[in-house]
C-alpha positions in Angstrom: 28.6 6.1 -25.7 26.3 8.4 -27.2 22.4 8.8 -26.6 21.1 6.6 -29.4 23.8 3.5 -28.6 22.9 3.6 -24.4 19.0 3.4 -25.9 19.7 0.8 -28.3 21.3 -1.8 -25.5 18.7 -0.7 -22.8 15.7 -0.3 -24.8 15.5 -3.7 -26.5 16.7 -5.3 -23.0 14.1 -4.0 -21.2 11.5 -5.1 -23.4 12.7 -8.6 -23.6 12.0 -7.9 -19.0 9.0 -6.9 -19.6 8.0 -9.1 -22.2 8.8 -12.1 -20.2 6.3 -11.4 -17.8 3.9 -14.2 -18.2 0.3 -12.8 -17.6 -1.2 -16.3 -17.5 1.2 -17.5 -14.9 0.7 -14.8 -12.8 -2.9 -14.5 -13.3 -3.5 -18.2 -12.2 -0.4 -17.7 -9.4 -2.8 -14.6 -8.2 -6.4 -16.4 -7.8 -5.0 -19.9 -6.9 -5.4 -22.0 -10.4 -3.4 -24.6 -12.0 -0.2 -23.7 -13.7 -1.3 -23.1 -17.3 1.5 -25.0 -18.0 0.5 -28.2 -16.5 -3.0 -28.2 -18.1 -4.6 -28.9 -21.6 -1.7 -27.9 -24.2 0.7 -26.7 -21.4 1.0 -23.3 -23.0 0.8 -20.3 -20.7 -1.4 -18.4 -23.0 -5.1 -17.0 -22.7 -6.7 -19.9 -24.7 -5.3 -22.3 -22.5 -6.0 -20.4 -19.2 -9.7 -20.7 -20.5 -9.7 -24.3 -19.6 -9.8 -24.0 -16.1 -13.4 -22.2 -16.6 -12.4 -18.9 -15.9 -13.3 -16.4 -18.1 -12.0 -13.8 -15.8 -8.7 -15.6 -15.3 -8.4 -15.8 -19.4 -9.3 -12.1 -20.1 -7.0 -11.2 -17.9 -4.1 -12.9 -19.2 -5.4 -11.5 -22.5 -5.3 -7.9 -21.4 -2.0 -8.3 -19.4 0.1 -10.4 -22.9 -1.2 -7.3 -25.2 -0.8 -4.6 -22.4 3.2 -5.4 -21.8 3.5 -5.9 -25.8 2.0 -2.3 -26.0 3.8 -0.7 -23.0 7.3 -1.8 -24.2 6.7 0.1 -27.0 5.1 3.6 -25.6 7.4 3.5 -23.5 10.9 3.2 -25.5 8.7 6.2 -27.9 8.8 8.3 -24.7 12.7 8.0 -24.2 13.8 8.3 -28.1 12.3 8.8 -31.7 14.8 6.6 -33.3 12.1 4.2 -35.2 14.7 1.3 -35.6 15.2 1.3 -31.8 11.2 1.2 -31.2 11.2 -1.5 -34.2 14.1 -3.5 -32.1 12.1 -2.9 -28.6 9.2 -4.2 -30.5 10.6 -7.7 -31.6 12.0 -8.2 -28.0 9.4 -7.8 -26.5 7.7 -10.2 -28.6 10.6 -12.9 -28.1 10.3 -12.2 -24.2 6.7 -13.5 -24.0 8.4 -16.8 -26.4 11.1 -17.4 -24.3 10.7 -16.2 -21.1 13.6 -15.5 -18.8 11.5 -15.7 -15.8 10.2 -18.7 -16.9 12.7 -21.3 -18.1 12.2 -19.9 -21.6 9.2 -21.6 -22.0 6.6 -19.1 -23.0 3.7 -18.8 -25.2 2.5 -18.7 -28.7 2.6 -15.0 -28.6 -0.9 -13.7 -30.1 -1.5 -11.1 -27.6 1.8 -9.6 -27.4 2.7 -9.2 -30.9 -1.1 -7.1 -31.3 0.2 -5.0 -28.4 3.4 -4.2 -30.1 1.7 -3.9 -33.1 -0.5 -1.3 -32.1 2.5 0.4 -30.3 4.0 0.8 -33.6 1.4 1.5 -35.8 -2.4 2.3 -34.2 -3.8 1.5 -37.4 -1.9 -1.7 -38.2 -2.5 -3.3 -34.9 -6.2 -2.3 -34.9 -6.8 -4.0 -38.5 -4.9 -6.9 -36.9 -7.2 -7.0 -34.1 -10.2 -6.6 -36.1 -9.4 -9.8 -38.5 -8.6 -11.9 -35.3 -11.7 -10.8 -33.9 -13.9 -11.4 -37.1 -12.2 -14.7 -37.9 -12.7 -15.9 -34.5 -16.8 -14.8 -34.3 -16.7 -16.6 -38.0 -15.3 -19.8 -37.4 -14.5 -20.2 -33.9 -11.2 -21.7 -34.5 -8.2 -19.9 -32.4 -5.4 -20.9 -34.2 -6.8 -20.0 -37.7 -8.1 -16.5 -36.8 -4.4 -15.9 -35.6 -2.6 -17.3 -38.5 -5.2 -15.7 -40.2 -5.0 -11.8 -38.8 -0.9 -12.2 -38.7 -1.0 -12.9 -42.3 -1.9 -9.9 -43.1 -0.8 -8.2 -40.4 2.7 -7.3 -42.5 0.3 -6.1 -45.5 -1.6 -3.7 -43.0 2.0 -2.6 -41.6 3.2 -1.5 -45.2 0.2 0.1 -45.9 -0.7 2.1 -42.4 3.6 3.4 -42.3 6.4 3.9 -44.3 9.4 2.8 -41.7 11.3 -0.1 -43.3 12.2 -0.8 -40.1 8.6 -1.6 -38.9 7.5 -4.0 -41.9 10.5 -6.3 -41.3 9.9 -6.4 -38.0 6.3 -6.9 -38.7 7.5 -9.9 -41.1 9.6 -11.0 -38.6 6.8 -11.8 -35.6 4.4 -12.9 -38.2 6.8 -15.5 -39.5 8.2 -16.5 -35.3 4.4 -16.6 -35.0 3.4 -18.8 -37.5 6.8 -20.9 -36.9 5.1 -21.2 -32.8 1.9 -22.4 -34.3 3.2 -25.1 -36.7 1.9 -27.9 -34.6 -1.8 -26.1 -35.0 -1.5 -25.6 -38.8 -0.6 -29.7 -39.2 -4.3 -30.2 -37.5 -6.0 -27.3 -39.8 -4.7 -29.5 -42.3 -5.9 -32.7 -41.3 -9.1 -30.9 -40.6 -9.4 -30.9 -36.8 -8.7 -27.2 -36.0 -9.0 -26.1 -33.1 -12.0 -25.0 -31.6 -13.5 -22.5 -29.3 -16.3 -24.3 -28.0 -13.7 -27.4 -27.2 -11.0 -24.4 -25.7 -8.5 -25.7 -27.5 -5.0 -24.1 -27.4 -4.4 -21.2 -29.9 
């Protein structure tokens, strides 16, 4: 087995580990709240976390998604430069936090850790990413559409902040499992009832 094959298997399979680490049910496990996936829209992500009233609790489940989204990629660039390999860590790490091994494969919608390995693969890409959530969000105070909105164009800031194939399908790829995870939000943007901040909705 050469060098580039051994990374390939263990590279992607250790992201997928480290991506199934739910932050939002170890957060709540750590200071005593309910299961996120027991409360409000069952979905063990920061949004959700919010609705037990702690903002600490939420932020950190925030911090933790993107940080293991952002590690699993530093991390695979420390051990090999092959960009197809990082671009493969990348998407597992992403479909780790989706469909958690640790967890019954019952993760979340994956906003946080697709930025993460966004930024892991592309500083520039994951920072305009994070900027339109972030301005979308202090706009309209509506999760869901701030995240539809940033992973949009999330694939456009990809192809133009690199040049790797490799990265912009992969960016394509989490945008599109993204949007596919939030297709029960985009039926109420629709209808007009989006979901709200100030009502913590689920993103």
């Amino acid at each position: 087995m050469d060098n580039n094959t051994f990374w390939l298997l263990l590279l992607p399979i250790g992201g997928y580990l480290l991506g199934s680490l739910s932050a939002a049910i170890i957060t709540c496990r750590l200071l005593g709240l309910p299961d996120p996936r027991t409360i409000g829209s069952n979905n063990p992500g920061a949004t959700n976390v919010l609705r037990t009233g702690n903002k600490k609790a939420a932020a950190l489940t925030l911090f933790g998604d993107l940080l293991k989204g952002l590690l699993a990629v530093l991390i695979a660039r420390l051990l090999t430069a092959d960009e197809t390999i990082l671009a493969l860590t990348a998407l597992a790490a992403f479909l780790g936090h989706l469909y958690p091994v640790f967890f019954g494969f019952k993760g979340g919608k994956g906003v946080a850790t697709a930025l993460g390995v966004f930024l892991g693969l592309s500083w520039l890409c994951g920072l305009l990413t994070i900027i339109t959530w972030l301005s979308m969000t202090w706009l309209f105070r509506t999760s869901s559409l701030s995240a539809l909105t940033a992973f949009a164009l999330a694939p456009v800031y990809m192809a133009l902040s690199s040049d790797n194939a490799a990265f912009l399908i992969i960016a394509l790829i989490i945008s599109s499992l993204l949007f596919w995870r939030h297709r029960s939000n985009i039926r109420k943007l629709l209808n007009g009832d989006g979901d709200r901040l100030e009502n913590k909705e689920s993103k």
